[in-house]
N, C-alpha and C positions, 0 to 999 in steps of 0.2 A: 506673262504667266503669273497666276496668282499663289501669293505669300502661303505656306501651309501654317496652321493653329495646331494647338493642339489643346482641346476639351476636356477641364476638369470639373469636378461637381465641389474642389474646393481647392484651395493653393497649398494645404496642408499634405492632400494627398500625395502629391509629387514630393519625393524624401532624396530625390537626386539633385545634383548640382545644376545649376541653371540651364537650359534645354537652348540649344540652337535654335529656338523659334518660338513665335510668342502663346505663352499661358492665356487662355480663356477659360472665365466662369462659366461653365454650363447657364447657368440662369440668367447669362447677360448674351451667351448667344442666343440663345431662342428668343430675348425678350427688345434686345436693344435693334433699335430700327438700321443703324448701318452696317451690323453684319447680314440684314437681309438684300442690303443693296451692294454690299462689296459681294467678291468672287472667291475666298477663301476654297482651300484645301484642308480641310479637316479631318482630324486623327482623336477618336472619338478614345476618351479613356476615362470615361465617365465609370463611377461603380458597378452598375451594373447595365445590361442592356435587355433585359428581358422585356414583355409583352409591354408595354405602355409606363415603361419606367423613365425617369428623366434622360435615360442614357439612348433610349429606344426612342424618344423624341427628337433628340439631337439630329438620332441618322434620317429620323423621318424628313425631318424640316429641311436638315442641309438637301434630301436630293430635292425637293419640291421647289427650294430656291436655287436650284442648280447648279450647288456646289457637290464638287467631290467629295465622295469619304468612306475611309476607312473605319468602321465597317457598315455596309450596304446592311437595308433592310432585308433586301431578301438574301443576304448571306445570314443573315442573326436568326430567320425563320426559319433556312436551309439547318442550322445548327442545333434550334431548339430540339428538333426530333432525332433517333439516329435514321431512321426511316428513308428520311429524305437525304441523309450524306452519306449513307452506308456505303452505297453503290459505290464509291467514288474512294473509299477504303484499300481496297487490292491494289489498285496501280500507285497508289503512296505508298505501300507498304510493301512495293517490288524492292526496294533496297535495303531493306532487313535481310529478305534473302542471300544479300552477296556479300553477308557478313560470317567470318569462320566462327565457332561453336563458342571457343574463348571470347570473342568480341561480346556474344551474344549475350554471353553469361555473367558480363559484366554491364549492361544496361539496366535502368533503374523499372519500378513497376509508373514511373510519370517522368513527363518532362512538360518546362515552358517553353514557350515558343515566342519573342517578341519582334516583331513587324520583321518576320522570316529567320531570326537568331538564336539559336541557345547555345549555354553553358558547356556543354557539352562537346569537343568538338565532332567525336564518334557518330552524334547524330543531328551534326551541323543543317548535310545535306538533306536528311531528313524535312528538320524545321525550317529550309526554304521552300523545299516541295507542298509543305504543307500552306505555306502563307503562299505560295503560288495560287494554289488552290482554291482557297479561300477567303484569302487577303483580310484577318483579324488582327488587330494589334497587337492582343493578348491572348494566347489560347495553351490551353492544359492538354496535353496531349499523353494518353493513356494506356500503356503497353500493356499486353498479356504475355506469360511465359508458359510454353507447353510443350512439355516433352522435348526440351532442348530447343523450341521454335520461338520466336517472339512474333506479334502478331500487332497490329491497333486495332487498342480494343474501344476508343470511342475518345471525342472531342469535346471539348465542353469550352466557352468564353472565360476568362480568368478577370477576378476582378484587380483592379492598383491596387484598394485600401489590402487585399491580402498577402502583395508582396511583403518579401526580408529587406532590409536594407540592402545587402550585397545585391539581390536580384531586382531593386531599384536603383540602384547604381548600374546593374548592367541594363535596364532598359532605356536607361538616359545614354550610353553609349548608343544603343539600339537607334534612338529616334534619331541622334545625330548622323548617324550611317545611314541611316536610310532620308534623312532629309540628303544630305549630301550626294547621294546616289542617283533620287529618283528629281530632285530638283535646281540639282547644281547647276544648270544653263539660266535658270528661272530670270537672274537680272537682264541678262544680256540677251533675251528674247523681245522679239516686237510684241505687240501687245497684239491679241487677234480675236477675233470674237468666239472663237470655237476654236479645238485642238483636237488633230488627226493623230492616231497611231499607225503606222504602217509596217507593218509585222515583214521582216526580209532576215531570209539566213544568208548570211555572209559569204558561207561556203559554200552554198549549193554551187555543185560543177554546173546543173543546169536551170535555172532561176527561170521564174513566170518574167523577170524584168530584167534587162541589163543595168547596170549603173548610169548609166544613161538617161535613163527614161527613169527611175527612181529619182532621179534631181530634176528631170520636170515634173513629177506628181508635185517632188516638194514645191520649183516652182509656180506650177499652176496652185495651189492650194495659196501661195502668199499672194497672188492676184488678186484672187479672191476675197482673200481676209480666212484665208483658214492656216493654221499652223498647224503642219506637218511636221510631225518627228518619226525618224525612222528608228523602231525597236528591235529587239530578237527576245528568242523564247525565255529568257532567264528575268522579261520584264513585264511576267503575267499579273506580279502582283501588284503593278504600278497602275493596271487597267482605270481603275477609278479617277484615275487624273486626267483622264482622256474623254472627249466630246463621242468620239466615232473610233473604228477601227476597221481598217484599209489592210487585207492581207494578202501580200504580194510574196506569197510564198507558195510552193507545193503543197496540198491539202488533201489529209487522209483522215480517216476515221481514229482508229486509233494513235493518235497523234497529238503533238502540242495544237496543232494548228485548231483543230477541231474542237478543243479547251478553253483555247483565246475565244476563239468564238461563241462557242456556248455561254462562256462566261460574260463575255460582252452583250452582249443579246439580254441575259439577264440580268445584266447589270442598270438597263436602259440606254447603252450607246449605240448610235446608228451602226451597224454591219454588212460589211460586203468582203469576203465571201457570210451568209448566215449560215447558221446550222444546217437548216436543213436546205440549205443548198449542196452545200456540202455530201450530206448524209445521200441526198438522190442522185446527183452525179457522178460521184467517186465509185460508186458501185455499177458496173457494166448487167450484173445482171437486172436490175433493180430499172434501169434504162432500157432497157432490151423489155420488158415487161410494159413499162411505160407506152411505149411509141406501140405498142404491139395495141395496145388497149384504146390510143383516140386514133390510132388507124394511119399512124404517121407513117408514109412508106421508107421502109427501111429493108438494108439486105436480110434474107430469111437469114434467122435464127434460132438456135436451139439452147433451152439453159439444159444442163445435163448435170449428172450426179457418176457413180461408179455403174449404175445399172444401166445405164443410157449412151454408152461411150460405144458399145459395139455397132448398135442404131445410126449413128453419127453418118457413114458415107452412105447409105442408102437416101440418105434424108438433107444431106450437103456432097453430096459429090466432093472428087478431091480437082486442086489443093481447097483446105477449108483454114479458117480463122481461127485459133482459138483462145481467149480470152482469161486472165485472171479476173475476178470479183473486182480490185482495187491494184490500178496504175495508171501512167500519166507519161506523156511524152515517150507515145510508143511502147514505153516499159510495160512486160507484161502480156505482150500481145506475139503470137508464136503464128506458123503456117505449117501445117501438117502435108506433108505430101502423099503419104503412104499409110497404108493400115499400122505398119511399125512406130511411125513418127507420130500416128495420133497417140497409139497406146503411152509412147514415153513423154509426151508433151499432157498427155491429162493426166498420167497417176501423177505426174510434177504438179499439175495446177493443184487436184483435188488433194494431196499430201496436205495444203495450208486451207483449201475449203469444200466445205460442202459439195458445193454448187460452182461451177463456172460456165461459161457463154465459149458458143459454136458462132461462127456467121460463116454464110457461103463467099466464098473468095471474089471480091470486086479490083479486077485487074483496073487501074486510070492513071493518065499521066501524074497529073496530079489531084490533090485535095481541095475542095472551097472551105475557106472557113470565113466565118461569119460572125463578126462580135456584135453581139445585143447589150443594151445598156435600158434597161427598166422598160422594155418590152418594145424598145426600137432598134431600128441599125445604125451599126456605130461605125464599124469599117469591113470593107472586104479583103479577101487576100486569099493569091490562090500560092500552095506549099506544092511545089516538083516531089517529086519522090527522090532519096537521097539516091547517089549513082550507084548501077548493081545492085539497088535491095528494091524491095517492092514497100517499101514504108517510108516516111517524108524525115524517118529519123532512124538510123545505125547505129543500133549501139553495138559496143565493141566487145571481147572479153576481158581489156583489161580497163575496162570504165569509162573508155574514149567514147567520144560519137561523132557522127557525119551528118549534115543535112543537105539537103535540096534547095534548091534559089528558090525564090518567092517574089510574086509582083501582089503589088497592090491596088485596090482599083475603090476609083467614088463607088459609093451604094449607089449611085442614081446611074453610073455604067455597066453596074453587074446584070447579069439576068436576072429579071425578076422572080422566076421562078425559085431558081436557088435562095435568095430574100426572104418572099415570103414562108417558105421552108422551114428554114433557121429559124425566125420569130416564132412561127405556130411551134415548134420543137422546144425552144427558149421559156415560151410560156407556160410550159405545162413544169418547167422546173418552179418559177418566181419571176421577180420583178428585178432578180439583182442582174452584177456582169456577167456574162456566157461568152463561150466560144464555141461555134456550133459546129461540128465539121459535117461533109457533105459531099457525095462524089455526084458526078456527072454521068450517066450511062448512057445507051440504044434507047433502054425503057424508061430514061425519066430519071429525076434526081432522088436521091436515098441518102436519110440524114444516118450518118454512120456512130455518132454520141455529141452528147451535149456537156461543155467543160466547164465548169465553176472554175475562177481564178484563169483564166486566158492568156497565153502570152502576149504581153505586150512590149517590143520590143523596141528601142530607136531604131529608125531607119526600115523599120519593119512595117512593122502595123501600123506607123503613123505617117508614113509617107505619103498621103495623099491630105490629111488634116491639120499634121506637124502639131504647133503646139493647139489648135483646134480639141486634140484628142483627150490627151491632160488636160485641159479645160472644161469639154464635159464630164467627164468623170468626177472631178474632182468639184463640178458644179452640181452634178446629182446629188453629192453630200451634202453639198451647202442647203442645194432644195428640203432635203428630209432631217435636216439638220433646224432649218427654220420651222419646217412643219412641225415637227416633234416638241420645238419651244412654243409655238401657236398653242396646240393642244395642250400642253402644260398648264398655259400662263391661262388657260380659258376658264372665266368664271361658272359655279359650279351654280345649278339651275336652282333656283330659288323654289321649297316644298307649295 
């Protein structure tokens, strides 16, 4: 792993005590030939970083020579405008709200913010969400006071030459904490030619991965020559030090997970789960609309609203399916038996949306599900239904769950038909991982949704490829990983 810098436009600038890492001239990074060949980590704290300023050069160059750094061009362009970072305001500014009226009234009209820290501790958590965010070094972050409320009221890049001494002092503690944090394995890493993130909550009771099989990603990735580190959600704003990002977590819309991602995407690192993988399959109704449209046979369906709930048994007979917008691993998904049990199971769905999804009830032993991997098959496997429930997974009332046995079988012993299925269904999401489920009927096979982020489990999903399985995966990265440096490194057509 490579040494982070840290860019200044002069050595004067820096008024703190020596920095745990070494001082660079802006005009000897851009100009001198061996920091185009070395691999630096860059922490850009040039004066300023506007439109074509020496500091807007730095970020340029470092991603073109494909170094990391803080801060991304397109984070400085996101910044210029509020337009473009507005949106993205409300969900920073949810923990103001859960501050009492005293607290509130004692916040200033500004605060700094240095690589996720300030002065402050009141609004510590604040200025990590922020540099989650946005991952700037230096940012001025600008409260409004109304009517008892506090609010952000806008962001701006901070320049060094404007710090105090005290608040140069506290950013040379800053950089030290955050070198330390986000690089502290750095020596005692092999050296790899690209570096995976793999985004895993610790605690999920029920994980896309067992611990398992998260130590053969890492394993397959160092086969490779790719170095795998496993993250969680508190190391968004580390994203820049990373090649790709691998998320093997539960993935929702409004959620960290779908932030990592977004962010990464924009950042230019390969992604899988990507946004809008994410964004089409996490939504059943959005699915449901999909498959209805290139004509992929699926169990009828209805998307309904509060007007449309009395319709429902004439048009699905009972028992019927009914669906929240956003769940995963069964969660979310109800069976109405009765005109009573619809009524109380949709004012519950439609209570948190608009819109949720009807399907007519497919009694099967079990489930096919089908992993695609960039618009092939990766593995099959077929999930029982857990015992006494009609779903491959029971969840409990007090958070337990139950599943069903599972075999696995080569793609080249499954039926074809269910195969081909899954891909035509996989394809109309992307090119990324899927888990495609699918039942078996009288009338033919019905793809039931298509899952971004798949489980992949030891002993599960990989018992027929073993370590095969982690290996192409974690070899599709390496492929779009070289592609992406090809197209980079390619020289630009002569007028």
């Amino acid at each position: 792993m490579a040494e982070p810098i840290l860019v200044v436009e002069s050595l004067r600038d820096w008024k703190a005590p020596a920095p745990a890492v070494r001082l660079v001239l802006a005009d000897d990074y851009l100009g001198d030939p061996a920091f185009a060949e070395a691999e630096p980590h860059v922490i850009n704290l040039c004066r300023s970083t506007r439109y074509q300023s020496l500091g807007y050069y730095c970020s340029l160059l470092a991603e073109a020579r494909g170094h990391r750094v803080l801060a991304s061009v397109a984070t400085l362009q996101d910044l210029s405008r509020k337009i473009l970072y507005g949106s993205e305001i409300p969900a920073l500014a949810q923990y103001l709200d859960t501050l009492d009226t005293e607290q509130r009234s004692t916040l200033p009209d500004h605060f700094h913010v240095f690589l996720g820290q300030c002065e402050d501790p009141l609004l510590a958590p604040l200025a990590r969400r922020v540099f989650e965010q946005f991952a700037v070094p230096l940012l001025r972050v600008e409260l409004r006071h109304r009517q008892g409320q506090v609010s952000v009221a806008g962001l701006r890049t901070l320049s060094i030459r404007s710090l105090e001494q005290d608040e140069a002092d506290f950013l040379g503690r800053a950089v030290d904490a955050h070198v330390a944090q986000g690089w502290r394995s750095a020596r005692k890493r092999r050296a790899a030619r690209f570096d995976v993130a793999m985004l895993v909550d610790r605690d999920d009771p029920q994980p896309p991965s067992n611990p398992e099989a998260l130590e053969n990603f890492v394993a397959a990735g160092r086969r490779l020559g790719l170095e795998v580190e496993i993250v969680g959600r508190r190391d968004f704003g580390r994203l820049a030090e990373f090649d790709a990002l691998f998320i093997r977590e539960t993935t929702r819309l409004a959620h960290h997970t779908y932030a990592f991602s977004r962010r990464a995407e924009r950042e230019g690192l390969v992604v899988m789960d990507d946004p809008t993988s994410i964004l089409r399959c996490t939504n059943k109704v959005y699915l449901a609309e999909l498959l209805t449209r290139y004509k992929v046979a699926a169990p009828k369906a209805c998307i309904f609203g509060e007007r449309e709930v009395e319709r429902l048994p004439e048009l699905l007979g009972f028992p019927m399916v009914l669906k929240a917008p956003e769940g995963a691993f069964s969660k979310g998904v109800f069976k109405a038996a009765n005109r009573e049990e619809l009524a109380e199971i949709a004012a519950r769905l439609l209570d948190d949306s608009e819109l949720a999804l009807a399907q007519e009830f497919m009694p099967t032993e079990f489930d096919w599900r089908v992993g695609v991997l960039a618009g092939e098959p990766l593995y099959v496997c077929q999930y029982a239904m857990a015992g006494g429930h009609w779903q491959i997974v029971k969840h409990g009332e007090d958070g337990d769950y139950s599943e069903g046995d599972s075999a696995t079988l080569a793609v080249e012993d499954a039926p074809p038909e269910v195969v081909d299925a899954a891909v035509r269904a996989a394809n109309l999401i992307g090119d990324g991982l899927y888990g495609v489920d699918l039942k078996q009927t009288a009338d033919g096979i019905r793809v039931i949704e298509v899952n971004d982020n798949p489980s992949i489990d030891a002993g599960i999903e990989d018992a027929v490829l073993g370590d095969g399985l982690y290996d192409r995966i974690m070899g599709e990265f390496l492929h779009r990983l070289k592609r992406r440096t090809r197209v980079r490194g390619r020289p630009r057509a002569q007028p």
